[in-house]
C-alpha positions in Angstrom: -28.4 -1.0 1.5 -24.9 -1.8 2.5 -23.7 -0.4 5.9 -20.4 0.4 6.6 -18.4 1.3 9.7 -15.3 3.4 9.5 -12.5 3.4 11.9 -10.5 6.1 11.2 -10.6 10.3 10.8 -7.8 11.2 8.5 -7.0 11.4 4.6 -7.4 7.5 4.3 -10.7 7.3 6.9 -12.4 10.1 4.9 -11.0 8.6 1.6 -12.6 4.9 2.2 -15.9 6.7 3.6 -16.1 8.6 0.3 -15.2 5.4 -1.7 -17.9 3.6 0.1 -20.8 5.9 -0.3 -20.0 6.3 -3.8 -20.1 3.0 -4.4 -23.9 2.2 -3.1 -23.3 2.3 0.5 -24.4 3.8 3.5 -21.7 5.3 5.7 -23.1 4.3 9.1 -20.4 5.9 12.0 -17.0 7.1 11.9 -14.8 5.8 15.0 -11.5 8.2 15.9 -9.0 8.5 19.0 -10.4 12.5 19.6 -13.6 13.2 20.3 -13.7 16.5 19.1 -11.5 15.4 15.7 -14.4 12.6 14.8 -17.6 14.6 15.7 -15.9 17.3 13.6 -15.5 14.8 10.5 -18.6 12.9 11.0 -20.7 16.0 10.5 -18.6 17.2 7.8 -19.0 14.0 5.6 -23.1 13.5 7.1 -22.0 10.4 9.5 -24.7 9.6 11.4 -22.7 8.4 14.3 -19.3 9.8 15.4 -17.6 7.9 18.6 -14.4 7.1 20.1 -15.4 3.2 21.3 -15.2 1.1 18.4 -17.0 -2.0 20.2 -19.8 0.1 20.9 -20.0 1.5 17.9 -20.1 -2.3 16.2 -23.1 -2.9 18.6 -25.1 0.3 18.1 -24.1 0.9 13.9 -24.4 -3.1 12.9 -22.5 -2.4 10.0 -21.7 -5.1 7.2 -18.3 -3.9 6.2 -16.0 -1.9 8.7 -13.2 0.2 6.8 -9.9 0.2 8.7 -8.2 3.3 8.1 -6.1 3.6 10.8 -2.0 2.9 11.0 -1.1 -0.6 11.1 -0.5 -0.3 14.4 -3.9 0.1 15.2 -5.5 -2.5 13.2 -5.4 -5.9 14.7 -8.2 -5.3 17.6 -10.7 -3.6 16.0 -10.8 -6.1 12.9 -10.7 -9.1 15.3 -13.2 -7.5 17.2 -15.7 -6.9 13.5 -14.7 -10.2 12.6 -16.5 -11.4 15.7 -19.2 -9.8 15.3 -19.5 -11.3 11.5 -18.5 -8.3 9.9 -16.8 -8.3 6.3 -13.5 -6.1 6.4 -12.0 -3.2 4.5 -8.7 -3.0 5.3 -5.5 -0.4 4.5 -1.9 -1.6 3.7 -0.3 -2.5 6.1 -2.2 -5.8 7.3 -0.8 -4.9 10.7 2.4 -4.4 12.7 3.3 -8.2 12.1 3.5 -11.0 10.2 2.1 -12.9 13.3 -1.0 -10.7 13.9 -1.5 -10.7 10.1 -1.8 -14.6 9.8 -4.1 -15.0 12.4 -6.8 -12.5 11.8 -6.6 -14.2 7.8 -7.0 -17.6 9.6 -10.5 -16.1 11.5 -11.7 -14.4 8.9 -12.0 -17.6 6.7 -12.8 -19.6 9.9 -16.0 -16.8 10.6 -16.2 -16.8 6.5 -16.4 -13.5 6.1 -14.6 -11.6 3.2 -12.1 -9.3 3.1 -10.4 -6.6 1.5 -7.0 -5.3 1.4 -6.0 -2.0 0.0 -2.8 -2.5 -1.9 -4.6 -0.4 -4.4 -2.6 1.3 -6.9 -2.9 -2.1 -9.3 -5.8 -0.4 -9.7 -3.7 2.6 -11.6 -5.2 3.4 -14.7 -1.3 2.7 -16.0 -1.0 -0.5 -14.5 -4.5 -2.1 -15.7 -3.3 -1.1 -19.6 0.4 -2.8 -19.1 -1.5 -5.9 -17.5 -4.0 -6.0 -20.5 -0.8 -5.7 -22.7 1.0 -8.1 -21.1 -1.8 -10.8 -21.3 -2.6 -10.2 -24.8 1.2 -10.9 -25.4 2.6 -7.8 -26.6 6.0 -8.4 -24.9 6.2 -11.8 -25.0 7.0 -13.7 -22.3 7.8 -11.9 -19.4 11.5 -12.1 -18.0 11.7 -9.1 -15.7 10.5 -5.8 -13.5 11.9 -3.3 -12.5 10.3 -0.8 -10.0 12.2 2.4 -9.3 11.5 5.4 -6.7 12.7 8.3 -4.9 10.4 10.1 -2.9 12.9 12.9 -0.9 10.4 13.2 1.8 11.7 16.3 3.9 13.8 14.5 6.9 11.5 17.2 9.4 8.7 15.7 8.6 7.2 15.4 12.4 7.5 12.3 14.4 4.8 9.7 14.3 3.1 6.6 13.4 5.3 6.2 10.1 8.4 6.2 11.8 7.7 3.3 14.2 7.4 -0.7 13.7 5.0 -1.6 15.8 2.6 1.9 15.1 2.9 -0.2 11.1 5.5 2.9 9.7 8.2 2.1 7.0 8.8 2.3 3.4 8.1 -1.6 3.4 4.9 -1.0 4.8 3.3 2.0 3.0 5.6 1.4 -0.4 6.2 -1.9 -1.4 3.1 -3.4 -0.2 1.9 -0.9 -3.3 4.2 -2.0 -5.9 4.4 -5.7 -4.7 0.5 -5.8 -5.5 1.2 -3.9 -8.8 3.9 -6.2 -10.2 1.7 -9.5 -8.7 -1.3 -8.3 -10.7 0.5 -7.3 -14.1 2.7 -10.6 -13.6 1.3 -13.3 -11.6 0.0 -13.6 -8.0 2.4 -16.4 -7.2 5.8 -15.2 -5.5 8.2 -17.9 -5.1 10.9 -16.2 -4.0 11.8 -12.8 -2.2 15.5 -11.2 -0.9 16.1 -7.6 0.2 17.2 -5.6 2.8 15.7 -2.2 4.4 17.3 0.4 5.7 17.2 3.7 8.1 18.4 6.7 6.6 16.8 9.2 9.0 17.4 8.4 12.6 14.8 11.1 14.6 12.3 13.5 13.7 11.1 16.4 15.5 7.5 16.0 18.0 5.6 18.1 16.9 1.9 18.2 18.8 -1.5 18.6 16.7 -0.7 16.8 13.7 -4.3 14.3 13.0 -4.6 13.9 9.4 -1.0 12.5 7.7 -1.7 14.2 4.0 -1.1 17.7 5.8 1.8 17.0 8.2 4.3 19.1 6.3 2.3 21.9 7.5 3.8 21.1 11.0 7.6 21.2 10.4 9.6 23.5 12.8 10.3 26.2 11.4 13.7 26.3 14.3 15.3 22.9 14.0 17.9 24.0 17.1 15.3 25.0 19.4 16.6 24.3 23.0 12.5 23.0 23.6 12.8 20.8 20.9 12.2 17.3 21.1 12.9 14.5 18.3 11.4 10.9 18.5 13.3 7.9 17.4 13.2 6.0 13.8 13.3 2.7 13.9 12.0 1.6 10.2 13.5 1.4 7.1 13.3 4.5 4.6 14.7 2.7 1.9 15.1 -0.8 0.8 16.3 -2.8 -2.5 14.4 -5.8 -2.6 14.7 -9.0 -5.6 11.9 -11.1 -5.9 11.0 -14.2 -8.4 7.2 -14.2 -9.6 5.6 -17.0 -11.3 3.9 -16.1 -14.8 1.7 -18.1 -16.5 3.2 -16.4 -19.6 6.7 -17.6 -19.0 8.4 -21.2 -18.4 11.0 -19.6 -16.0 10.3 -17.0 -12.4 10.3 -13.5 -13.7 13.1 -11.4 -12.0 11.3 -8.3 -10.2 13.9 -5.4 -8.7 11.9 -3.1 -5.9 14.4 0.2 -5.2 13.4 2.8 -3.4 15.1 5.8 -1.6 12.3 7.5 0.6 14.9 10.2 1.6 16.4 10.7 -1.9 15.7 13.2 -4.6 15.2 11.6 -7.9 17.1 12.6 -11.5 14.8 11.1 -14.0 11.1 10.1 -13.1 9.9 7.3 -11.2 9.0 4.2 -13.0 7.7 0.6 -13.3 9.2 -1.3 -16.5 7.7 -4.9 -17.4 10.3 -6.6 -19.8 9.8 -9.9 -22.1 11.2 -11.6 -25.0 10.0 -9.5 -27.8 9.4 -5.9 -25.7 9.0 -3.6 -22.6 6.3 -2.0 -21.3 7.4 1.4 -19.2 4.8 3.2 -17.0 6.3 6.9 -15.5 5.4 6.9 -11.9 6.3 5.0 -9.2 2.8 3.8 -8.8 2.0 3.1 -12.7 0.2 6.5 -12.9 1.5 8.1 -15.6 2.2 7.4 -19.6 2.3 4.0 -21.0 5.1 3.7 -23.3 5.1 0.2 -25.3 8.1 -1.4 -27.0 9.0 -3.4 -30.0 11.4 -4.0 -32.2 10.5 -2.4 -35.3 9.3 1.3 -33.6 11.0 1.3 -30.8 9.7 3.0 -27.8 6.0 4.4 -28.7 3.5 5.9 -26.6 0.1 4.2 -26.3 -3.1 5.8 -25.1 -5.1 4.7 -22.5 -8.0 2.2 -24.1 -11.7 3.3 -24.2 -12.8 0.3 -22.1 -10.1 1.1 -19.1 -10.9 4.4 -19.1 -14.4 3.5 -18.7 -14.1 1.3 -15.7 -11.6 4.3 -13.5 -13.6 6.1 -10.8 -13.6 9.7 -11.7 -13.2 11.4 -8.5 -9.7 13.7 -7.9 -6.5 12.6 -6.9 -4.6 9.2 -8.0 -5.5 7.5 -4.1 -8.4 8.3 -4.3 -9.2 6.7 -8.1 -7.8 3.0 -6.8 -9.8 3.2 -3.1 -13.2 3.7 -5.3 -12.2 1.2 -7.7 -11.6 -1.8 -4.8 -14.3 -0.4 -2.5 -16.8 -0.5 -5.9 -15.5 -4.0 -6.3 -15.7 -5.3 -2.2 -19.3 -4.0 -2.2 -20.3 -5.8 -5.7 -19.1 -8.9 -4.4 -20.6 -8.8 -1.0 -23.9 -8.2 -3.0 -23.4 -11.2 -4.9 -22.0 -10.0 -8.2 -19.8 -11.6 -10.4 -16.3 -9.8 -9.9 -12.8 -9.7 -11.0 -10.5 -11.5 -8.0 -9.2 -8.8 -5.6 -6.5 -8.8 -3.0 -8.1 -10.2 0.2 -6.2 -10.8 3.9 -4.9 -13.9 1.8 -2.1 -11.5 0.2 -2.2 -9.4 2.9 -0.4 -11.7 5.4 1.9 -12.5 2.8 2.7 -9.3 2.2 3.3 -8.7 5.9 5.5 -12.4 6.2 7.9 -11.2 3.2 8.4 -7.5 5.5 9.5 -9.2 8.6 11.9 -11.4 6.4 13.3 -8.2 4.7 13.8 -6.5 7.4 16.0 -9.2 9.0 19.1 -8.0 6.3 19.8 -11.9 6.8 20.7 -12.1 3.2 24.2 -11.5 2.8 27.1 -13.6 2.9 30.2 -11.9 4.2 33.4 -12.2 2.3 36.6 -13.5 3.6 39.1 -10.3 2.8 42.4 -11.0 0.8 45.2 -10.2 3.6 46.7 -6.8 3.1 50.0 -7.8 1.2 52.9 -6.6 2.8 55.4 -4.0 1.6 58.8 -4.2 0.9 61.1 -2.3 2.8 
């Protein structure tokens, strides 16, 4: 059976341990920064092993996957560290804090040949398989472009921690468009020519707040006294929103399809979230700002109609709860089928991964304008 390491004791570690096992595999050891966090969710999930040394753990567990499920931050020694020991890798978005880090640990995984896996899930969306499916059978044409809106209104209390840092791999760039890049590259075409954006921080600090180990509860840990003399904030320095234009290769389409990323992380939305494909003769609209929700397919005789999910999609989703959860099974059931030796669809690897984390670094420059001489202020008559 297939063994697999996890590094990692929050929402994503115990998400990819659950994905895992219910893919075939045996969840080996859980590795965590507390010793009392990990033993706790070890035993709660029946991990064998539960330790805070991730080397050690390599050596004693001899896994043949490790699942990184820590923040970005955290990534780039343990997977060096299983790729030296020959180990394939699960990995969550981001690659890692840098476009650097990310490059090299692609360039020896394919030197060690192992394979790899990189979670930029949610184009496995129920939502987004249908629109790619439609798209491919042509019923929109030839692509022209995307658009991809968002607005999440996280609560600006939220307390301070890995997601509000660079280098700890926090920022909408990192934990957003990584998502929707991947979505758009797998309806569209994996081939991005072209990319211009800019990011931006709206928020500034957010309150320390101690105790807070598993990021899907850490709402739970807002002050309830924001102007407590004891108080202390951290500092932001990441982007919670961006506006990013790309230009995607189709092999559907003679010219780059346009693709518009918006997102406003601190925001409150009006209508829903959404991800519209538009071609020549339609549009293809998905509600949600991952592709999760209705399908609604266009053309020029019935307009805008909606169209149900097919049998053979539906089929292939992992029913488990919760729409993270769905597109971890669905790449985990695909990393271990191909590790086996079984013929699968192509998945994103550390290839796109370290793309991904190149196109951040260049966004988060704002090196794309081009400032504007100003007319001279005309002067007025006496």
């Amino acid at each position: 059976m297939t063994r697999v390491l996890i590094a990692g004791t929050g929402f994503a570690g115990q998400g990819h341990a659950q994905a895992f096992r219910a893919a075939g595999a045996e969840i080996v050891g859980m590795v965590g920064r507390t010793p009392h966090v990990v033993a706790e969710v070890a035993e709660k999930l029946g991990i064998p092993h539960a330790g805070t040394d991730w080397q050690a753990a390599l050596e004693q567990c001899r896994p043949d996957i490790v699942s990184i499920a820590t923040p970005g931050g955290a990534h780039y020694e343990p997977i060096k560290q299983a790729i030296a020991a020959g180990c394939h890798v699960f990995c969550d978005k981001p690659m890692t804090d840098s476009a650097e880090t990310a490059a090299e640990l692609y360039e020896l995984a394919q030197r060690r040949g192992v394979k790899t896996a990189y979670a930029a899930s949610f184009r496995y969306a129920p939502g987004v398989l249908h629109a790619r499916k439609l798209v491919a059978e042509g019923a929109i044409g030839a692509p022209t472009e995307v658009e991809c809106i968002s607005h999440f209104n996280l609560e600006r209390e939220i307390p301070f921690g890995w997601s509000h840092r660079k280098e700890a791999g926090g920022g909408r760039l990192n934990n957003n468009f990584t998502h929707t890049l991947s979505i758009v590259a797998s309806v569209i075409g994996e081939r991005i020519l072209a990319m211009s954006g800019e990011g931006r921080d709206d928020l500034g600090r957010a309150p320390i707040v101690e105790g807070v180990h598993n990021f899907a509860t850490r709402r739970a840990f807002i002050p309830e006294d924001l102007n407590g003399p004891t108080l202390e904030w951290g500092e932001s320095n990441v982007e919670w929103s961006y506006t990013v234009l790309a230009q995607i290769e189709s092999a559907l389409a003679e010219r780059p399809v346009s693709v518009l990323f918006k997102h406003g992380g601190l925001v409150p939305r009006f209508h829903e979230d959404h991800i519209v494909f538009y071609g020549s003769e339609g549009a293809i609209y998905v509600k949600g700002h991952y592709g999760t929700g209705p399908l609604y397919l266009h053309d020029r005789k019935t307009g805008w109609q909606e169209r149900p999910l097919p049998g053979e999609i539906a089929a292939m989703v992992p029913q488990v709860q919760g729409e993270t959860e769905q597109c971890w099974h669905y790449l985990a059931r695909e990393f271990v089928r191909d590790i086996r030796g079984e013929a699968v669809a192509p998945y994103p690897t550390f290839a796109e991964g370290s793309q991904y984390q190149q196109i951040i670094e260049l966004i988060r420059r704002n090196a794309n304008w081009t400032q504007l001489a100003q007319p001279a202020t005309p002067s007025r008559a006496a």
